[in-house]
PASE-334817 format. One record per residue: residue in three letters; x, y, z of N, C-alpha, C in turn. Coordinates in steps of 0.2 Angstrom, whole numbers, padded with zeros to 4 digits, always signed. Layout:
# residues N
AlaXYZXYZXYZ/...
This chain:
# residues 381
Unk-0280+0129+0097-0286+0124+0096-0291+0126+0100/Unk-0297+0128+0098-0301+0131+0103-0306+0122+0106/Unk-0310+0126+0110-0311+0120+0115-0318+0115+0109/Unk-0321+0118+0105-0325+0113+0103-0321+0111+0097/Unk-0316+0111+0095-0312+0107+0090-0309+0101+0096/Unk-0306+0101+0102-0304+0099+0108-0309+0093+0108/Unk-0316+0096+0110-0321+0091+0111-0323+0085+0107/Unk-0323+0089+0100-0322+0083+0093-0319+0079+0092/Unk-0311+0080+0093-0306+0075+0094-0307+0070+0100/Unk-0311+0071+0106-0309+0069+0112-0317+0063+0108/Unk-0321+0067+0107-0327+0062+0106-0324+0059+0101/Unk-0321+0058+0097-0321+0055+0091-0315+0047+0093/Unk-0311+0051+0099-0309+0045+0101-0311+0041+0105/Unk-0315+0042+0106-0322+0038+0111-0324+0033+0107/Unk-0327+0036+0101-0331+0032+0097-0327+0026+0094/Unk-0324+0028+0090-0318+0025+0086-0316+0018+0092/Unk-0315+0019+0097-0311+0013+0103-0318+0008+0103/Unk-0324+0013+0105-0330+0009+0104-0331+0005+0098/Unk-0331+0007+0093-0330+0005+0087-0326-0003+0087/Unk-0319+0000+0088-0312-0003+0086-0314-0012+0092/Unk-0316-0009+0097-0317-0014+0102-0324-0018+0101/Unk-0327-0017+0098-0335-0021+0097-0334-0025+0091/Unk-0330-0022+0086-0326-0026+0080-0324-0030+0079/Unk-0316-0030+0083-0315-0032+0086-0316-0042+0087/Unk-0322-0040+0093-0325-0045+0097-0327-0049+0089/Unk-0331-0047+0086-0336-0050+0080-0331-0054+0078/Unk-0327-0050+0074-0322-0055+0070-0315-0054+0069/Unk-0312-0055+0074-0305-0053+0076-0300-0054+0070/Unk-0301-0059+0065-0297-0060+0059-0298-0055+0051/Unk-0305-0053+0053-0307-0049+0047-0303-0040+0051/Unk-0305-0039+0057-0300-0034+0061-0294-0032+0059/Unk-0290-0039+0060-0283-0038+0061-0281-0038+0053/Unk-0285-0040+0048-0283-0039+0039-0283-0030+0039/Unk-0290-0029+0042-0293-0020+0041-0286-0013+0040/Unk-0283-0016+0047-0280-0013+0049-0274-0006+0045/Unk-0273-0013+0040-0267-0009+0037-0269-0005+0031/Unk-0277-0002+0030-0279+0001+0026-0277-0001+0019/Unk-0277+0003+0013-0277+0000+0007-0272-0005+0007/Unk-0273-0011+0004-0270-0017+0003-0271-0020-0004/Unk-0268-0021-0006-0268-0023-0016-0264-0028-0016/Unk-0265-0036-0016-0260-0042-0015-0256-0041-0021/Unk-0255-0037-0027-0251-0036-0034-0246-0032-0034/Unk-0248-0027-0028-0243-0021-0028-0236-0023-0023/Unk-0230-0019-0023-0228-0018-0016-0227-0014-0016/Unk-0225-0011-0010-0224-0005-0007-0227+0001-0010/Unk-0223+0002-0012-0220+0006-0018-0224+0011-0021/Unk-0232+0006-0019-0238+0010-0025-0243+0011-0021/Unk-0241+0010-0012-0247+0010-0007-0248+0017-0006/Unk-0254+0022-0006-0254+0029-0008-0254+0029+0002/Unk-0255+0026+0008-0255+0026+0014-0249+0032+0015/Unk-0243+0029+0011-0235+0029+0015-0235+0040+0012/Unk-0241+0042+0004-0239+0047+0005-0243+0051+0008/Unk-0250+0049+0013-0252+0053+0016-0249+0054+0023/Unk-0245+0047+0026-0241+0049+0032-0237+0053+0029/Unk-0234+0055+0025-0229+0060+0024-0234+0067+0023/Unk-0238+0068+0021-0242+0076+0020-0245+0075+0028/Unk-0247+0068+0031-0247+0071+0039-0241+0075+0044/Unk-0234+0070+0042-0230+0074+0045-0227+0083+0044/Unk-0228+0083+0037-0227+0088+0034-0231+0096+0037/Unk-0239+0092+0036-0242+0097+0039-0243+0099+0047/Unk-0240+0094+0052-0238+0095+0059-0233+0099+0059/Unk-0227+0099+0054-0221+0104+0055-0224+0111+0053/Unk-0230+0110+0051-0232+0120+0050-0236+0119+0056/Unk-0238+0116+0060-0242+0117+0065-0239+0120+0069/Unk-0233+0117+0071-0228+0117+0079-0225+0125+0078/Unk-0225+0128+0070-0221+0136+0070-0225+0140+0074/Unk-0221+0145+0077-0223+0151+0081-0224+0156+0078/Unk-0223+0158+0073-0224+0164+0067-0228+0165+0064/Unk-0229+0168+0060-0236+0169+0056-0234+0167+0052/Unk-0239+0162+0048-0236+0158+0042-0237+0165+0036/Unk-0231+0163+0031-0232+0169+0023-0239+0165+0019/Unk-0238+0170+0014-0245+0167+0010-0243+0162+0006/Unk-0238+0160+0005-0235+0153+0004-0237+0149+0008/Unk-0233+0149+0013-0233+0143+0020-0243+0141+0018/Unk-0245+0148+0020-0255+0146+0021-0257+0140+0018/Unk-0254+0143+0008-0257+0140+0004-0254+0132+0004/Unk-0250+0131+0005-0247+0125+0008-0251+0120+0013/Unk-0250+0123+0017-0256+0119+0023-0263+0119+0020/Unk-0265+0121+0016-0271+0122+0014-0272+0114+0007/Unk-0267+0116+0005-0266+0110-0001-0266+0104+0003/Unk-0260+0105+0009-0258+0098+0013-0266+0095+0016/Unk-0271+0098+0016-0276+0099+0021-0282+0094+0016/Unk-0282+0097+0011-0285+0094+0004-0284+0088+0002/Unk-0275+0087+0003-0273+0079+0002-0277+0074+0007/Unk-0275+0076+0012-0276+0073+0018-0283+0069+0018/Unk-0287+0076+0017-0294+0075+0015-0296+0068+0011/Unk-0292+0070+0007-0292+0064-0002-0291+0056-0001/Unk-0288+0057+0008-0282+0049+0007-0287+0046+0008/Unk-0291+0042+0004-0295+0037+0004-0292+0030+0006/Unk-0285+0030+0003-0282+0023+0005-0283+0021+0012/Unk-0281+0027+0015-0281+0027+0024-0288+0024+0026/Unk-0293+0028+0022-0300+0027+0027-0302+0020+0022/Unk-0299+0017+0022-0301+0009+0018-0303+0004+0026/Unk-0295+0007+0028-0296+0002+0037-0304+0004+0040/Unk-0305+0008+0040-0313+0012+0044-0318+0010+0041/Unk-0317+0010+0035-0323+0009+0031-0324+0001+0030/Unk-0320-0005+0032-0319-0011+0033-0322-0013+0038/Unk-0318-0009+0044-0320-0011+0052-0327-0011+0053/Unk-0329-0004+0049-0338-0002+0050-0342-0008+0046/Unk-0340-0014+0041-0340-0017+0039-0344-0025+0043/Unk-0337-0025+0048-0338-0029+0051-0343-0031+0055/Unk-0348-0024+0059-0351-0024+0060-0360-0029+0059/Unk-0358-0027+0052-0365-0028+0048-0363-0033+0046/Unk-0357-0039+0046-0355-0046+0044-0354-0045+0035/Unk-0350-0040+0034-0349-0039+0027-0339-0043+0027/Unk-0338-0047+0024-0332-0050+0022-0327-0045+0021/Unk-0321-0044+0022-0317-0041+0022-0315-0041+0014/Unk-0316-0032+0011-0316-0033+0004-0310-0027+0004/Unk-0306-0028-0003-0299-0026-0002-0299-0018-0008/Unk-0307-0017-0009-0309-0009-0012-0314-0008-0010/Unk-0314-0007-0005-0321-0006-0001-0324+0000-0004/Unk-0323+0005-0007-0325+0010-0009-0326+0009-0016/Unk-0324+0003-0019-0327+0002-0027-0335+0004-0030/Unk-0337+0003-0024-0346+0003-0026-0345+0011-0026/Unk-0342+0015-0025-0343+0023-0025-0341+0026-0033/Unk-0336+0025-0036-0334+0024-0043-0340+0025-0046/Unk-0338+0028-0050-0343+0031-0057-0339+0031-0064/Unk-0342+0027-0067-0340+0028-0073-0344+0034-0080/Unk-0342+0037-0083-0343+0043-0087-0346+0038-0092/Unk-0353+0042-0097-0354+0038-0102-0351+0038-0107/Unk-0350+0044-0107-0347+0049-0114-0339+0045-0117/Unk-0336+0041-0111-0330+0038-0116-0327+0037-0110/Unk-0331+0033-0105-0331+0026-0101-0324+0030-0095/Unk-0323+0035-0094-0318+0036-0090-0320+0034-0082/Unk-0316+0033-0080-0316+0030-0070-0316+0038-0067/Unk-0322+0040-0064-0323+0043-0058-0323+0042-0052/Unk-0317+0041-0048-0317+0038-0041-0316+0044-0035/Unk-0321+0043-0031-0325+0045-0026-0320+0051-0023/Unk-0322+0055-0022-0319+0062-0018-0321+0061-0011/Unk-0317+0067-0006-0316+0065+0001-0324+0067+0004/Unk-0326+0069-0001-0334+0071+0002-0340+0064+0001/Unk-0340+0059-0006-0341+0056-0005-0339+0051+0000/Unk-0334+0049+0000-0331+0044+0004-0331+0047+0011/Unk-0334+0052+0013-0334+0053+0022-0341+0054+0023/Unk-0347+0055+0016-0353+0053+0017-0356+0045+0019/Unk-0349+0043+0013-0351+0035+0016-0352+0031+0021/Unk-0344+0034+0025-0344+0032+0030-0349+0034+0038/Unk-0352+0039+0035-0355+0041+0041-0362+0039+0041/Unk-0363+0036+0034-0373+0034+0034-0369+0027+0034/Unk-0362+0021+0034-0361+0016+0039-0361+0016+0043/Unk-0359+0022+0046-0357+0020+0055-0365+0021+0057/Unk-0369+0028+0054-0379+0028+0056-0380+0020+0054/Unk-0381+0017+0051-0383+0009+0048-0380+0005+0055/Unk-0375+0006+0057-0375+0003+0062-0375+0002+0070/Unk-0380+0007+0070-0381+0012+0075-0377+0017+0081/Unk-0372+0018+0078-0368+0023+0082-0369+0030+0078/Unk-0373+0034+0079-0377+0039+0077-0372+0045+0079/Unk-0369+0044+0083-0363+0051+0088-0358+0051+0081/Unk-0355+0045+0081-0350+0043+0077-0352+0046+0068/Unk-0357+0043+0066-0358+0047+0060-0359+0054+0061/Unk-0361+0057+0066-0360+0064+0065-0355+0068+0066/Unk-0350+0064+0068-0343+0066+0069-0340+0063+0064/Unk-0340+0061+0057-0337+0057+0053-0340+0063+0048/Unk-0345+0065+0050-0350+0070+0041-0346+0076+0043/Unk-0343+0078+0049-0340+0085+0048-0331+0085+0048/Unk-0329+0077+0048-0322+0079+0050-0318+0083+0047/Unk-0319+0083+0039-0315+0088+0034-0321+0092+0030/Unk-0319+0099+0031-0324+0105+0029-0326+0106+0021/Unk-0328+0101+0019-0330+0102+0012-0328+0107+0009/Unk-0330+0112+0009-0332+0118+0007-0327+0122+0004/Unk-0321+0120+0012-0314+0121+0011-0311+0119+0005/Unk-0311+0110+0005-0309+0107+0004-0310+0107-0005/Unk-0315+0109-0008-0318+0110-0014-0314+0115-0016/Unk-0315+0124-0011-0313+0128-0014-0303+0130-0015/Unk-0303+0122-0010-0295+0125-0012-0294+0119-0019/Unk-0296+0116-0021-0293+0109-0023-0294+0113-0033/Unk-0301+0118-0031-0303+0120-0038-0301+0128-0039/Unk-0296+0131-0035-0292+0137-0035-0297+0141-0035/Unk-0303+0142-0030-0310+0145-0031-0310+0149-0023/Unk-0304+0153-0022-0302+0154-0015-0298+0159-0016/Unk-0297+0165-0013-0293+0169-0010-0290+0170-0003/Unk-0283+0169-0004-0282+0171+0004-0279+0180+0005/Unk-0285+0181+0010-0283+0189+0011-0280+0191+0017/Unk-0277+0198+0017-0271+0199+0019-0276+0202+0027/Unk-0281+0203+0025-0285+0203+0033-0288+0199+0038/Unk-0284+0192+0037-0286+0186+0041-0291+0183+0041/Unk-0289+0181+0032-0295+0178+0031-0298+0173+0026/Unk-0301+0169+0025-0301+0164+0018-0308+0164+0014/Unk-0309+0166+0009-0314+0168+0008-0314+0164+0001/Unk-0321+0160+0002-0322+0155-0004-0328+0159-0009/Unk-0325+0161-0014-0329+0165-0019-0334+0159-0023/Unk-0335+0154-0024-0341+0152-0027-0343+0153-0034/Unk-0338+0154-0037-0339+0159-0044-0344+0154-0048/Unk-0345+0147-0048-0348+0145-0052-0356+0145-0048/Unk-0360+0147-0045-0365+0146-0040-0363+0145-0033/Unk-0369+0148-0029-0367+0147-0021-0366+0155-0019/Unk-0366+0154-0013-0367+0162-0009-0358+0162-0006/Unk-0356+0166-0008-0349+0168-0005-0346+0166+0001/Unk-0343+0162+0004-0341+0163+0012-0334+0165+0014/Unk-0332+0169+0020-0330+0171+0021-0327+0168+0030/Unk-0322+0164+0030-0317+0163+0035-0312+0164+0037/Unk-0312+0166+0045-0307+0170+0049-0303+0163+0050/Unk-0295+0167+0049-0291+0160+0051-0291+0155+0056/Unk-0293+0159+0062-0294+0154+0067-0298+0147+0065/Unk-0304+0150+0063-0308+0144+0059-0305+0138+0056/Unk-0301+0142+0049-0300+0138+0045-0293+0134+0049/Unk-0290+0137+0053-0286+0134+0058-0289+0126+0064/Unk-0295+0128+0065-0300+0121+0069-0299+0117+0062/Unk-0303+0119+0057-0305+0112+0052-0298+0111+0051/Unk-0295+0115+0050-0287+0110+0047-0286+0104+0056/Unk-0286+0107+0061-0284+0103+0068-0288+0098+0068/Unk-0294+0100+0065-0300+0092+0065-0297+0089+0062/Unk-0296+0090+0054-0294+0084+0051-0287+0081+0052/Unk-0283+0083+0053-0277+0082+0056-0278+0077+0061/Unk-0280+0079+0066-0282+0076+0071-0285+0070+0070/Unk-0289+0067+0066-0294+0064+0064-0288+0057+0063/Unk-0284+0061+0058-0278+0055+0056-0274+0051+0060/Unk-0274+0058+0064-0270+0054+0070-0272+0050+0074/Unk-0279+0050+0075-0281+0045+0080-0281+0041+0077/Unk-0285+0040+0072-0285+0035+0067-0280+0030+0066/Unk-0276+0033+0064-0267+0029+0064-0265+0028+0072/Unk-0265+0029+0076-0266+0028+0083-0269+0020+0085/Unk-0275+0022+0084-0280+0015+0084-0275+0011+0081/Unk-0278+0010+0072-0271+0006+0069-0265+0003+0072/Unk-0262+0007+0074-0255+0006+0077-0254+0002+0083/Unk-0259+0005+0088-0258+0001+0095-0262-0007+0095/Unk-0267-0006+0088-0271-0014+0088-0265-0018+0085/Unk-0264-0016+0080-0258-0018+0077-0253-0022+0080/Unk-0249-0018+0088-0245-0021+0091-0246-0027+0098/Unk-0254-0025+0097-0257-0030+0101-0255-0038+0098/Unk-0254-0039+0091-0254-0045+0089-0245-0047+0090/Unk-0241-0043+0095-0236-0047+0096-0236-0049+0106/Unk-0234-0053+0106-0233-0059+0101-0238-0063+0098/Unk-0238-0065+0094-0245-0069+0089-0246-0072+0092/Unk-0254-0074+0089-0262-0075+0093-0261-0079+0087/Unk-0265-0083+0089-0269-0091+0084-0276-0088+0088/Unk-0281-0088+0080-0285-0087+0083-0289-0091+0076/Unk-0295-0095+0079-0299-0098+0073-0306-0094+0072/Unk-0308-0094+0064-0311-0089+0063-0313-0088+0053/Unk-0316-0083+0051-0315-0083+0046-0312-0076+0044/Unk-0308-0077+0039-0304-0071+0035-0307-0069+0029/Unk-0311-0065+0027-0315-0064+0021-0319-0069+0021/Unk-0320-0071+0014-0324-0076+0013-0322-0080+0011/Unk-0320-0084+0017-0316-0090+0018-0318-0093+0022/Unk-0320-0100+0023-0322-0105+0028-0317-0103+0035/Unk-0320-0104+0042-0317-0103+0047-0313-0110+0046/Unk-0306-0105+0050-0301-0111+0053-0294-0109+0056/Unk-0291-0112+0056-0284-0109+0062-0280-0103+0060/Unk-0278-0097+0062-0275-0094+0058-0270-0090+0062/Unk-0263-0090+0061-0261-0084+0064-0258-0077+0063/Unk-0258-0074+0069-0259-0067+0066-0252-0064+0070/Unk-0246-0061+0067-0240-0057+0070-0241-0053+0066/Unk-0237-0048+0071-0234-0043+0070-0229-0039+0074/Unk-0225-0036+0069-0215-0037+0074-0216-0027+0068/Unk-0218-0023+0075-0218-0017+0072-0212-0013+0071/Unk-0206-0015+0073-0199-0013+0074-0196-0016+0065/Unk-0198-0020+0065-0197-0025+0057-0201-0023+0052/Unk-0207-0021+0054-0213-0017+0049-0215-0023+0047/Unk-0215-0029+0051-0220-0033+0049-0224-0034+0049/Unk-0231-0037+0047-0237-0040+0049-0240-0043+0045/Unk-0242-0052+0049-0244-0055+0044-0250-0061+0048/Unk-0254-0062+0041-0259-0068+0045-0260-0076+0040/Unk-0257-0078+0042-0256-0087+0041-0262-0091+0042/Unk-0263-0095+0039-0266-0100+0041-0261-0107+0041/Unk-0264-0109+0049-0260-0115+0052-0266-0121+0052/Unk-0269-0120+0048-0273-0128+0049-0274-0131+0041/Unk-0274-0135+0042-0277-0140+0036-0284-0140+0031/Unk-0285-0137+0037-0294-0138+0034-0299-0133+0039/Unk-0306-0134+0038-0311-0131+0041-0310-0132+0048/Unk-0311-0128+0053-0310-0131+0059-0313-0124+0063/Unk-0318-0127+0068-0321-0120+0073-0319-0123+0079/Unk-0322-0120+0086-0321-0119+0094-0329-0118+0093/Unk-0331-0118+0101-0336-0117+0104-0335-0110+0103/Unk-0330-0105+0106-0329-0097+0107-0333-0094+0099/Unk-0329-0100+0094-0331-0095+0089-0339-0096+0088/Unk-0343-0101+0087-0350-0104+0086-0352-0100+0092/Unk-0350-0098+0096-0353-0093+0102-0355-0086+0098/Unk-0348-0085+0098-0349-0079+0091-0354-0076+0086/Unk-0353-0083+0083-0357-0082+0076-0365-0081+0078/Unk-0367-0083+0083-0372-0083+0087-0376-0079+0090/Unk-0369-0073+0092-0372-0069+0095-0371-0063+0090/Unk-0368-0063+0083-0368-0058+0079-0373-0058+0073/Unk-0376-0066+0073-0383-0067+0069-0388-0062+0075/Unk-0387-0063+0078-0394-0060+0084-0395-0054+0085/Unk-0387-0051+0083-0386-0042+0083-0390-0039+0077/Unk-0391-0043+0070-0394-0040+0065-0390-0035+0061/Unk-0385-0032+0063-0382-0029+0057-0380-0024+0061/Unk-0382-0023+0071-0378-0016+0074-0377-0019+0079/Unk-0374-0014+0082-0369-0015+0087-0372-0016+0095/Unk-0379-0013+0097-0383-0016+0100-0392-0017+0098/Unk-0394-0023+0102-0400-0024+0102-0403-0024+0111/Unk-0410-0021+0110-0412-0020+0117-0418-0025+0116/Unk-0421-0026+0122-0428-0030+0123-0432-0027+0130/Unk-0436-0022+0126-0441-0020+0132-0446-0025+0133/Unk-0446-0026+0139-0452-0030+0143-0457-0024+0141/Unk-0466-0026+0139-0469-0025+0139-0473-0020+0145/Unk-0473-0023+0150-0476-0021+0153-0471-0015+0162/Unk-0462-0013+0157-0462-0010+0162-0458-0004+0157/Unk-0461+0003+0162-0458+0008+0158-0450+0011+0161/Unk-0446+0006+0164-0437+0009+0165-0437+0006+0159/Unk-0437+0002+0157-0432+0000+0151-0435+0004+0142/Unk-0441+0009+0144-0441+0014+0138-0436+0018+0141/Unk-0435+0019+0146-0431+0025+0147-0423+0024+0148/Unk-0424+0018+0148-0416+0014+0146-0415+0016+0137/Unk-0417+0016+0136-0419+0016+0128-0418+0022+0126/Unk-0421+0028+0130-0421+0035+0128-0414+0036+0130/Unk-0412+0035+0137-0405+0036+0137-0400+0037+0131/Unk-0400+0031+0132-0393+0027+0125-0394+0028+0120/Unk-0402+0032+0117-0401+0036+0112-0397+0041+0113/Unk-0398+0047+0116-0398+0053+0117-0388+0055+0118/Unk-0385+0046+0121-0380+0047+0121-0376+0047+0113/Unk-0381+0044+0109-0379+0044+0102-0379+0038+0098/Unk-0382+0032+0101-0384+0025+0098-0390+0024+0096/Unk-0392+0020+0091-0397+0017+0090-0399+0008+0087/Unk-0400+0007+0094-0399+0002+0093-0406-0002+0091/Unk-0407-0008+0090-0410-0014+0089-0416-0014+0092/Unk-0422-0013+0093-0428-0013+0097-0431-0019+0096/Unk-0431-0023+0101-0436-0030+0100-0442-0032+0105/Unk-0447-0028+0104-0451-0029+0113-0454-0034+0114/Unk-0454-0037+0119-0455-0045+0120-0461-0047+0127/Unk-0465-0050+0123-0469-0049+0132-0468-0053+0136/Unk-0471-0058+0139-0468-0061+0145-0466-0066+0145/Unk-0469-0070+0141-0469-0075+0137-0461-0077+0133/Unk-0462-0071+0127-0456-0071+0125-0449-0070+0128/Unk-0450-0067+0134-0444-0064+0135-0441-0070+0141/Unk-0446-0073+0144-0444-0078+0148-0441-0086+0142/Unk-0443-0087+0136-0440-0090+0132-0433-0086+0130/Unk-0432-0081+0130-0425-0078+0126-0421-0080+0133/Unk-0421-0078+0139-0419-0080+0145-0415-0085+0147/Unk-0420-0090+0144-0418-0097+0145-0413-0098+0140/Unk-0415-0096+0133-0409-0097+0129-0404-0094+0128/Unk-0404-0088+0131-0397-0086+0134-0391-0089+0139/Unk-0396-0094+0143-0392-0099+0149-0391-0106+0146/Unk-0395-0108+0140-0394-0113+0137-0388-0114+0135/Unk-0388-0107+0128-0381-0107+0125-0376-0103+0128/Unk-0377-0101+0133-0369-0098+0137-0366-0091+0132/Unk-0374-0088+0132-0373-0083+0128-0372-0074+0135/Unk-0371-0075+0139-0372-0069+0144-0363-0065+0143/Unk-0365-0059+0144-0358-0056+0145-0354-0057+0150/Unk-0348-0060+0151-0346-0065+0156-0341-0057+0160/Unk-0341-0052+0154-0337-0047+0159-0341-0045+0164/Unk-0346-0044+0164-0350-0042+0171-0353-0046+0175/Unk-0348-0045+0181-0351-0053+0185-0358-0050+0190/Unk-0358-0043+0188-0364-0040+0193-0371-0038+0190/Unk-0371-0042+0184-0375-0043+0182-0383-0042+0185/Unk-0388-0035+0182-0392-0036+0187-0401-0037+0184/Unk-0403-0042+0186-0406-0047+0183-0413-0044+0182/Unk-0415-0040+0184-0421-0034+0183-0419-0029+0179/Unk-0413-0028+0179-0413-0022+0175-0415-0021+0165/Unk-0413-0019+0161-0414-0018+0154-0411-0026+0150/Unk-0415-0029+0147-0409-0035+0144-0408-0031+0135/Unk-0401-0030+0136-0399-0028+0129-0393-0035+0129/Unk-0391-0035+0121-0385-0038+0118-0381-0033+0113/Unk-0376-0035+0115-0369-0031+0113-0364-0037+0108/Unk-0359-0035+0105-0356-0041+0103-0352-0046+0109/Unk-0352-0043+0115-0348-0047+0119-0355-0053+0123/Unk-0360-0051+0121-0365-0055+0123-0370-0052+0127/Unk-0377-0054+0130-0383-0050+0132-0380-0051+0141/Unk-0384-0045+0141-0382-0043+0149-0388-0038+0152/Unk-0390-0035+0156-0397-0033+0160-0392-0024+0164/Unk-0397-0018+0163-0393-0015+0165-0399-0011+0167/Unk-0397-0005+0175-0403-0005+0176-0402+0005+0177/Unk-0396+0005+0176-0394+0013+0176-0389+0013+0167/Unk-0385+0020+0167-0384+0023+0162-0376+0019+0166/Unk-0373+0021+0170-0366+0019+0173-0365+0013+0172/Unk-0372+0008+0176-0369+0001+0172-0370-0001+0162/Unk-0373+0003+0161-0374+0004+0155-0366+0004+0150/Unk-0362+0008+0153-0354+0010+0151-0349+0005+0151/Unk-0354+0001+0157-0349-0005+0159-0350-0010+0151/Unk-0355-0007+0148-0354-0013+0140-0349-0012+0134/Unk-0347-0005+0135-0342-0003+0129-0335-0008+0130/Unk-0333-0008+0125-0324-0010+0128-0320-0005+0130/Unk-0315-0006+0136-0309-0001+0137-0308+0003+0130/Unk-0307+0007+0132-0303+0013+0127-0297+0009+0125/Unk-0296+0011+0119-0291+0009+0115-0282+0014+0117/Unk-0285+0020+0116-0282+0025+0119-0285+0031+0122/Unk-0281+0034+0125-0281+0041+0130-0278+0046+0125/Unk-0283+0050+0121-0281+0054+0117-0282+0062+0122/Unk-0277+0065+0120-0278+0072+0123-0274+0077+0118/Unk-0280+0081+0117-0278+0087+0111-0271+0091+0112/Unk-0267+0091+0110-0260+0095+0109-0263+0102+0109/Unk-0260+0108+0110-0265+0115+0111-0258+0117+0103/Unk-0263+0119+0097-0259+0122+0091-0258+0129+0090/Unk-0253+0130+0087-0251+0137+0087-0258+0141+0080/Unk-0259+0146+0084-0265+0148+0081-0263+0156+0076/Unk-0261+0153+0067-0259+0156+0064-0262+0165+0062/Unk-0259+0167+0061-0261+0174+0059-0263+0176+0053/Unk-0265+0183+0050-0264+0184+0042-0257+0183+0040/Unk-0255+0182+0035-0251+0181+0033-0246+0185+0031/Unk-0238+0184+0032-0236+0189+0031-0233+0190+0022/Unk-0232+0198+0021-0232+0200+0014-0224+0198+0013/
């Protein structure tokens, strides 16, 4: 695994805990539905495509681990396994939910229906391939201002690859190399295994994190949480949420009668009406220039957040209603009172460097650290 597929993986689980964490906060019950990726209340088991992409993940990790040179069998294998993987739209149902979340979209159980295309010519269902379905996700994640996160979602699986193996528009050569002949339009390309080696490690990789997050948010709900709230497009009220991963279970009940809120959540809704549809909003003071340059930062790190500039007037009203409704970020008790006022889903806070600025993400979810992959050869004859 060369060191900028290493970096990919390492940012991408940066992002994603960022993500999974600020989610999270908004709507913990739409979160905890997310998780299990495609879900169909009519089906069981049996018909969930999740269960055959964990097998083409583990399948294709068993050609990772070999020390040999793969044959051109083996190659062409990993290269298929690479294309499924690509294709598991079920999986990316969870991702494309939680990005959801953000923007106060209801938790909807075909999130990728809007991508479907129907043919005129004799009404056939065209549902969306890994290229549509990873551009979606990545002008989601831009829509919700995590801009790093969408450029790492648009390159996870190598198109290119991915097209020329799925349409047998490929040759593998015996001088270590993959080489996509374009026969119907396009300029020929030509890739050295080690290449095609990163993109398979990204996309692999990708799974893994992904199922990672999944898993370990998963097991946070044991022992079960009562949490009040809404679940889709459902009035809030009690609900509880287990999961007993040893069982393969998980399940979210509701335990109340009827409609029922908390201050916490009416906090909530409040502060996720004021976000506007992203993950941060900022307020420059008008008349000081740290807080544009707070602003150029946080871009630069890969967000775009919500710009509201406020003169002095205004911002001294936003202040007060910040103290009114008990809307301040209560994780930072060192709150500094000059610094930038931004809002986050955990609530507005003042920061006056980049370092306090870090202190607004959530804990990582996990500590991913890239496994070093056997880096395969030409093939033997």
């Amino acid at each position: 695994m060369r060191p900028n597929t290493e970096d990919f993986l390492v940012s991408l689980s940066i992002e994603l805990s960022r993500l999974y964490g600020f989610a999270r906060q908004m709507n913990e019950l739409d979160f905890a539905v997310s998780l299990s990726g495609e879900f169909r209340g009519m089906q069981d088991a049996g018909w969930l495509t999740p269960i055959t992409a964990r097998q083409v993940f583990e399948e294709i990790k068993a050609y990772e681990g070999r020390s040999q040179p793969y044959t051109l069998p083996e190659w062409r294998i990993v290269l298929l396994l690479y294309c499924q993987l690509a294709e598991a739209g079920g999986v990316y149902e969870s991702l494309k939910n939680i990005l959801g979340i953000i923007s106060a979209l209801p938790y909807n159980s075909w999130p990728f229906q809007g991508l479907v295309r129907t043919r005129q010519i004799d009404d056939r269902i065209i549902a969306p391939n890994a290229n549509a379905t990873f551009k979606d996700l990545a002008q989601k994640a831009k829509h919700i201002g995590m801009a790093k996160l969408s450029d790492l979602l648009a390159i996870t699986f190598d198109d290119e690859i991915r097209n020329g193996i799925a349409h047998a528009d490929y040759v593998i050569w015996t001088d270590g190399s993959l080489r996509l002949s374009k026969r119907n339009g396009g300029l020929p390309k030509l890739l050295k295994f080690e290449e095609v080696a990163d993109a398979v490690a990204a996309g692999v990789g990708f799974y893994e994190i992904l199922q990672l997050h999944n898993s370990v948010a998963t097991r946070s709900f044991n022992p079960a949480k009562e949490i009040v709230g809404k679940l889709s497009e459902f009035p809030p009220m009690k609900h509880t949420v287990f999961a007993d991963p040893e069982k393969k279970i998980f399940s979210i009940k509701s335990s109340s009668s009827g409609v029922g809120t908390t201050p916490e959540y009416l906090r909530q809704v409040e502060i996720n009406t004021r976000l506007g549809g992203r993950i941060l909003t900022v307020f420059p003071r008008s008349s000081t220039q740290a807080d544009e340059s707070i602003i150029r930062e946080i871009e630069a790190i890969g967000y775009e957040p919500n710009i509201v500039p406020l003169d002095v007037a205004a911002y001294k009203r936003l202040t007060s209603e910040i103290d009114a409704l008990s809307l301040r970020d209560d994780r930072n008790k060192n709150d500094n009172s000059e610094g930038t006022l931004l809002l986050s889903p955990f609530g507005y806070c003042s920061v006056a460097s980049m370092s306090q600025f870090d202190l607004v993400f959530p804990n990582p979810m996990i500590e991913f650290e890239p496994q070093e992959a056997h880096e395969p050869s030409a093939p033997v004859e």
